[in-house]
N, C-alpha and C positions, 0 to 999 in steps of 0.2 A: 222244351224239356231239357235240351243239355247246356243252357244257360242255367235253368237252375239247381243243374247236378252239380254243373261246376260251380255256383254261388253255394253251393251247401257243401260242398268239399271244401273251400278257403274256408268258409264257417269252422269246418271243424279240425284244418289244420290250424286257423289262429288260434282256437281256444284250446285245442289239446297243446301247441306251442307255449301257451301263456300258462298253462297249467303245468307243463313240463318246468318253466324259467320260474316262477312262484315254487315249486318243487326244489330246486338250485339252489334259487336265493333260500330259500326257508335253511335247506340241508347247509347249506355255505356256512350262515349264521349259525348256526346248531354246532357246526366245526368249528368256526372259530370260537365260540365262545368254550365248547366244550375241550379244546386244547388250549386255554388263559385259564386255566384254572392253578392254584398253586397245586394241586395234586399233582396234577399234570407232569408243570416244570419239574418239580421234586423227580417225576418218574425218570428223566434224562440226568438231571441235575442230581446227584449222590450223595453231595457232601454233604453231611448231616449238618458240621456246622454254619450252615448256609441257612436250614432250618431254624434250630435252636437260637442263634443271635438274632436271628427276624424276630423271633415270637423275645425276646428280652430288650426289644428296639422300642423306644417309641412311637413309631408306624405299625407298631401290633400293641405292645401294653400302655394306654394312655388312659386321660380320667374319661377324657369323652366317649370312649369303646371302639373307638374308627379303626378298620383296619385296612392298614395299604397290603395290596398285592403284588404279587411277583410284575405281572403286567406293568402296574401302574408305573414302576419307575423302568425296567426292564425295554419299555417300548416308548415311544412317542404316543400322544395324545390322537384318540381317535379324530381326524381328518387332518391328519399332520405328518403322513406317512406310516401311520400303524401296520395297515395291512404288508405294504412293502416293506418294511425292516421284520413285520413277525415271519416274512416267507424268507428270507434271507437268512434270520436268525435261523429259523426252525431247521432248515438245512445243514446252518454249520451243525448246530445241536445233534441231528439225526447223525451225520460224520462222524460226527468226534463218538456218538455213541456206539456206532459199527466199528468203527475202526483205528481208535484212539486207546489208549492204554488209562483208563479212568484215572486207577490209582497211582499211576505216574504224575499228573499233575498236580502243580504248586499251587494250590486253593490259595496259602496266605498271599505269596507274592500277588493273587489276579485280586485280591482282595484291597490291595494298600490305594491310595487317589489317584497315582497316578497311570495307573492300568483303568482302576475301573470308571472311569470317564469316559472309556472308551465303549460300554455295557449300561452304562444308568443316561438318560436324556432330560439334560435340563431344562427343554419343554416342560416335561411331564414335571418334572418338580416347583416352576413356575405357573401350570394348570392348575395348581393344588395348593401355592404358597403366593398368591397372587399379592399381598399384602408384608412386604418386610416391615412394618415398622406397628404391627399392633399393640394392642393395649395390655398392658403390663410385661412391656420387653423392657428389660434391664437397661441402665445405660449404656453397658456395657455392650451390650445387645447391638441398641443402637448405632453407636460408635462400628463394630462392626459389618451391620447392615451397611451405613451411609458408604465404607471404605467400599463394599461390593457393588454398590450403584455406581460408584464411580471408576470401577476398575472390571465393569461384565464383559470385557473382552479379553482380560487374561484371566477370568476366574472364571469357575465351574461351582456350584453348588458345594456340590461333595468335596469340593475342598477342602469346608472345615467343617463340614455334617457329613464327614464318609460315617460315622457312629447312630446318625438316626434310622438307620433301613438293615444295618446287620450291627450290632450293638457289641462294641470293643471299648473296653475302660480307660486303652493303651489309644485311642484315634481322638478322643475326645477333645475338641477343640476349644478352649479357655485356660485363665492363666492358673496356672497350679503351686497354688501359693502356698501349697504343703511337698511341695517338690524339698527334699534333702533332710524332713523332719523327721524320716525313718533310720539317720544315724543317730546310732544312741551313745552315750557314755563309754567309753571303754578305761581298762586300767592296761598297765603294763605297756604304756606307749612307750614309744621312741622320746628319750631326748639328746639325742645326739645325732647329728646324720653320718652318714659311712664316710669311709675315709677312702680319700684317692692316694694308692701308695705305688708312687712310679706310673708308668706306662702299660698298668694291667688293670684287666675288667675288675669290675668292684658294683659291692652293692650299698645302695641308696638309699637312707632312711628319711622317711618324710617325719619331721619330728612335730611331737603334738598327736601323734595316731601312730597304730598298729600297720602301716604300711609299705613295704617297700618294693623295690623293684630292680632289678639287674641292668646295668650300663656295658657293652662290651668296647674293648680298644680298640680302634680301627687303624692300622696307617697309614700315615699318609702315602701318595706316591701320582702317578702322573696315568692317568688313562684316556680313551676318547669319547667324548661329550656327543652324545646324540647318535643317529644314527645313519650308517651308512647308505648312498644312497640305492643301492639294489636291496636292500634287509623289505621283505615282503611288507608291505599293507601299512608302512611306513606313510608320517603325515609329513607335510613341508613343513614345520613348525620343527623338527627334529633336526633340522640343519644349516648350516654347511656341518659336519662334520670337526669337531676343534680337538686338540691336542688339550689338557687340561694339569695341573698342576694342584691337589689338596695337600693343606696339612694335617698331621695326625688331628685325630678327635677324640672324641668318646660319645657312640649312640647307642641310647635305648634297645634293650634287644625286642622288646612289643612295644603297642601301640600302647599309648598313654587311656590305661583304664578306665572304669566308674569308680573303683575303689581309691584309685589315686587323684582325677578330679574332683570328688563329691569332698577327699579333704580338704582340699581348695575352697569347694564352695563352703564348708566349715567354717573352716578358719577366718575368711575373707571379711565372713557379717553381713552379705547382703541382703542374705533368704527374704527378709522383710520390705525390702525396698521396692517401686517401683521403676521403671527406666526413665521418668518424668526426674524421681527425688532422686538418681543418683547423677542425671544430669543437671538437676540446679543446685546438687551441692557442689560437685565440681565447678560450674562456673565461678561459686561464690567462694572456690579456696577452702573448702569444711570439708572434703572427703580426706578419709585415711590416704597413709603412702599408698596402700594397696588397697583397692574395695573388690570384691568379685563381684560375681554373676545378680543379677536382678531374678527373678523368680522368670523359666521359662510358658511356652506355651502348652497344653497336651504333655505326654509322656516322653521327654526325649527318645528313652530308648526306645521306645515302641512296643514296648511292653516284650523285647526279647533277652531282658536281664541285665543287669547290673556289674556288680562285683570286679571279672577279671574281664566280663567285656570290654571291648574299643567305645571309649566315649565317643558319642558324633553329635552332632547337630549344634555345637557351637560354634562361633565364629573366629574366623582368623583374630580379633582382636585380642576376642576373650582368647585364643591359644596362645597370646603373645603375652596376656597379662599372667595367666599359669605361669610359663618362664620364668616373669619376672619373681614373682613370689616365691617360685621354687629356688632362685638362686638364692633370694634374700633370706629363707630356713637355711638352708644348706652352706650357704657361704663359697660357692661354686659359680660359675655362668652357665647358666642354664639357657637354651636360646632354641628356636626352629632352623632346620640344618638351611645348606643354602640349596639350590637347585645340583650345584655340584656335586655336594657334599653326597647329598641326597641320592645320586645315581652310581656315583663309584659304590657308595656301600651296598645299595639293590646291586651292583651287579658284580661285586665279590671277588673280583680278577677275572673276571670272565668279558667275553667280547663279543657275546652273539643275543641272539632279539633278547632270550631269559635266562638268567643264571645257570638253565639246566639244559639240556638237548631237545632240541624241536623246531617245527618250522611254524610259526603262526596261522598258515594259508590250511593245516592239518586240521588245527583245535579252530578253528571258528564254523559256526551254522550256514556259511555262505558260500558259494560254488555247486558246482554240481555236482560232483563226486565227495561231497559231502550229504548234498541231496539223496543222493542213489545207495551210499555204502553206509552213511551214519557219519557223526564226527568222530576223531580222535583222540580220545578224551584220559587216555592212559599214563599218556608221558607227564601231561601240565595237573590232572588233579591231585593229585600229590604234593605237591609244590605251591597252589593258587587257588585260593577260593574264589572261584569267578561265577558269571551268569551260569553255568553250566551244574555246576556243582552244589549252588550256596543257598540254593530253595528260596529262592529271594532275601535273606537275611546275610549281617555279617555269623564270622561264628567265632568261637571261644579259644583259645591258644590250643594248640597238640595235635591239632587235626592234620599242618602242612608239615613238611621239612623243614628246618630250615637254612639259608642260604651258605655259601662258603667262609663267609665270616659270620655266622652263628646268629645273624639277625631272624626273625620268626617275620610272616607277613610284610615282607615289604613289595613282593608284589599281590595285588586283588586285597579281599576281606573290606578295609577299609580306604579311602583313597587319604594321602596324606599333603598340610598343610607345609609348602617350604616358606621361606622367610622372603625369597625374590618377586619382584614384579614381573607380570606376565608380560609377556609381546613373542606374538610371530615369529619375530625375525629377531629376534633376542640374540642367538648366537651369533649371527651377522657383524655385531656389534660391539664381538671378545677384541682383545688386543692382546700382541704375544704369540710368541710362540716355544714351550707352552702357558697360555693363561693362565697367571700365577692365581690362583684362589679365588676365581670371579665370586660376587656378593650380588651380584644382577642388579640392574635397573635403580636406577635413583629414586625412581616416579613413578608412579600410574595408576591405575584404578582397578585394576582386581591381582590375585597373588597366585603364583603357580600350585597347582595339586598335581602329585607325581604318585603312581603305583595301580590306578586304576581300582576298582572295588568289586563288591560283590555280585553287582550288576550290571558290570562290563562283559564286553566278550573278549576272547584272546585278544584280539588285536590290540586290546586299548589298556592292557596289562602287561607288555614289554618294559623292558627296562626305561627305553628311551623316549616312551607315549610321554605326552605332556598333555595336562590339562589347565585349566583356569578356574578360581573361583566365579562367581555368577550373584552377586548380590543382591541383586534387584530380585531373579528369580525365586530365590531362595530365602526371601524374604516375600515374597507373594503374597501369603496368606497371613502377615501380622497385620494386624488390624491396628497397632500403638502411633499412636504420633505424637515425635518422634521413632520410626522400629527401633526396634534391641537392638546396642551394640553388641549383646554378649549371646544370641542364640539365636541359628536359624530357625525358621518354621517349616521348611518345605528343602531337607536335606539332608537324607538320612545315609546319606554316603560317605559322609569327610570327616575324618577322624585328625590325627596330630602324632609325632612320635619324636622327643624332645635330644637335640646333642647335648654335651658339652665340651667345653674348651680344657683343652688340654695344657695348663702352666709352663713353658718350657723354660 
């Protein structure tokens, strides 16, 4: 008898056990499906325009009807870690919804490639796109695809489909061979350019258009190059420390425009060219003195306006061949300052990390009494459109001070293009004492960018920070072979802002 009380006890512990786990599992399922829902997301996720460009994306409006969801790109492919990154995700999600300030966040900045790589899986885009080279891909297409089969370990999908899954006019990745047809006709141009009288600021006329722009006089005089070596958060690249010697100049008081490049590309002729026909006509001796730009890729600006903004995303070459043209209207020299040049005028007579009062280790997100009290953001945004302030974009002249010699932006907003070659130990390698006028480097393979940008953080917007161009990177995502001499693709930081030479 109590053998088979206890075989009918286990009896009905297994089955009410399995009946309980069959309850789980079903309820499990039921949960997870019932939080992948785009409702769902939406209900955490706020921003509307997260909505609205899904539903104007391809992955929602197409001819076939198919509609991708939140999930599909959001998570990895079921048995490919889904469930483990949606418990992970779901978490930060719940956080940030208790206890995050919604409308504080920069949706565009999480929105640009190189954030959201870090939020879309290209599993999941590979699950669903298993075939790059189907039937009726363009050549162009083609060409494309083949570049990313052979480069899938620095590329990401959404590098140049960030516009299939939240649909932006400004991300769209192909060539934009209507790039610069929306300057139209104007009358009452310039023909004449401004006159340099003496050793005083003077303004610029680009002739052939309505535009110009302010040069101020800088003088020369003798300061110290780099930085000392207690100055906080300080890089070894900033030293030894040199004594320096400039002569007078004359620099631009902003950063070289869209209204004052797009004349260039005007004037120049190239809108129609290819980078193949502008490089076999130079070989064969049949290019103009001057040709500009070949038609870029996507939206340069990125769809954050034109006009008086900082051009960026082309290349040191093309900044070098502006110059030239610009001297040859002007009858001036017009040139990229040098790395010297460049930091005596950032730092205005002044001798500390930034033109104005502050400690760098205050204004950056890192330490712990930044952690615990917030940053200090009082002294520097006024002065520096950086990661802090600049909602991930550059922005339009009037917003900072400007410096003690009256230049606007030269540190943050955009980072700028000098005329030297990079290296480490560059100052290492001054002579003098003080080094009359160093020119940098003979040689080498990328060019210095000094000023830091808009998605820096303090530390990397000091006078004395140095950076490097990055060509290879920065050219990532062109798909042309030969790349463009004249336009990055994956660079929306590096602007230019042009000296000239002072006749003595």
């Amino acid at each position: 008898m109590k053998r088979f009380l206890s075989f009918r006890r286990s009896r009905i512990l297994f089955w009410t056990g399995l009946l309980l786990g069959l309850v789980l599992v079903f309820a499990g399922q039921t949960a997870v499906e019932s939080t992948s829902t785009d409702a769902f997301c939406a209900a955490c996720h706020v921003h509307p325009q997260a909505t609205r460009s899904w539903k104007r994306s391809t992955h929602y409006d197409n001819l076939r009807g198919i509609q991708v969801h939140c999930v599909d790109c959001h998570l990895p492919p079921k048995g490919k870690g889904y469930l483990k990154e949606k418990i992970k995700i779901g978490i930060q999600d719940i956080w940030g919804k208790l206890f995050k300030d919604v409308e504080s966040l920069d949706w565009e900045a999480k929105s640009r490639p190189d954030y959201a790589q870090k939020h879309t899986f290209e599993a999941s885009c590979i699950h669903c796109h298993q075939n790059n080279f189907p039937l009726g891909l363009t050549d162009e297409g083609k060409e494309a695809h083949l570049y990313y089969s052979q480069h899938e370990e620095e590329l990401h999908c959404i590098n140049c489909h960030i516009a299939v899954g939240h649909y932006s006019p400004d991300l769209i990745h192909a060539h934009n061979l209507d790039f610069g047809k929306e300057i139209k006709e104007v009358t009452n141009i310039y023909t004449e350019p401004g006159r340099m009288e003496g050793f005083s600021g003077f303004t610029e006329y680009i002739t052939g258009s309505r535009i110009s722009f302010d040069m101020i006089a800088i003088s020369g005089g003798v300061f110290s190059l780099g930085s000392p070596p207690d100055e906080p958060l300080r890089s070894a690249d900033e030293g030894p420390w040199r004594e320096v010697l400039v002569d007078s100049f004359f620099m631009a008081r902003l950063e070289v425009s869209w209204d004052e490049y797009l004349a260039f590309f005007k004037q120049t002729g190239s809108q129609g060219k290819t980078a193949d026909a502008y490089l076999n006509e130079k070989a064969e001796g049949e290019v103009d003195a001057i040709s500009g730009p070949t038609p870029p890729w996507g939206a340069p600006d990125q769809g954050w306006g034109k006009e008086n903004m900082p051009a960026i995303m082309m290349t040191h070459h093309a900044a070098e061949v502006y110059c030239q043209w610009l001297s040859d209207i002007t009858g001036k020299n017009y040139r990229l300052p040098t790395e010297a040049e460049w930091e005596y005028a950032a730092r205005g007579g002044t001798r500390s990390p930034y033109y104005f009062e502050g400690n760098p280790e205050r204004f950056t997100r890192t330490g712990l009494r930044q952690k615990l009290f917030g940053v200090d953001t009082a002294g520097i945004a006024s002065n520096v459109i950086y990661s802090m302030n600049s909602r991930g974009k550059p922005a339009r002249p009037g917003l900072t001070r400007p410096n003690p010699f009256g230049l606007v932006n030269m540190l943050g907003n955009v980072a700028e293009f000098c005329s030297d070659y990079y290296a480490p130990d560059a100052y290492a390698k001054l002579t003098g004492d003080p080094v009359n006028n160093p020119g940098g480097l003979t040689s080498g393979t990328e060019y210095v960018i000094r000023g830091g940008s808009y998605r820096d953080e303090a530390d990397r917007v000091r006078c004395a920070a140095r950076g490097q161009t990055r060509t290879k990177d920065w050219k990532k995502t062109d798909p042309q072979i030969p790349k463009s001499i004249w336009w990055y693709t994956d660079a929306t930081h590096v602007g230019f802002r042009v000296v000239c030479d002072y006749p003595n």
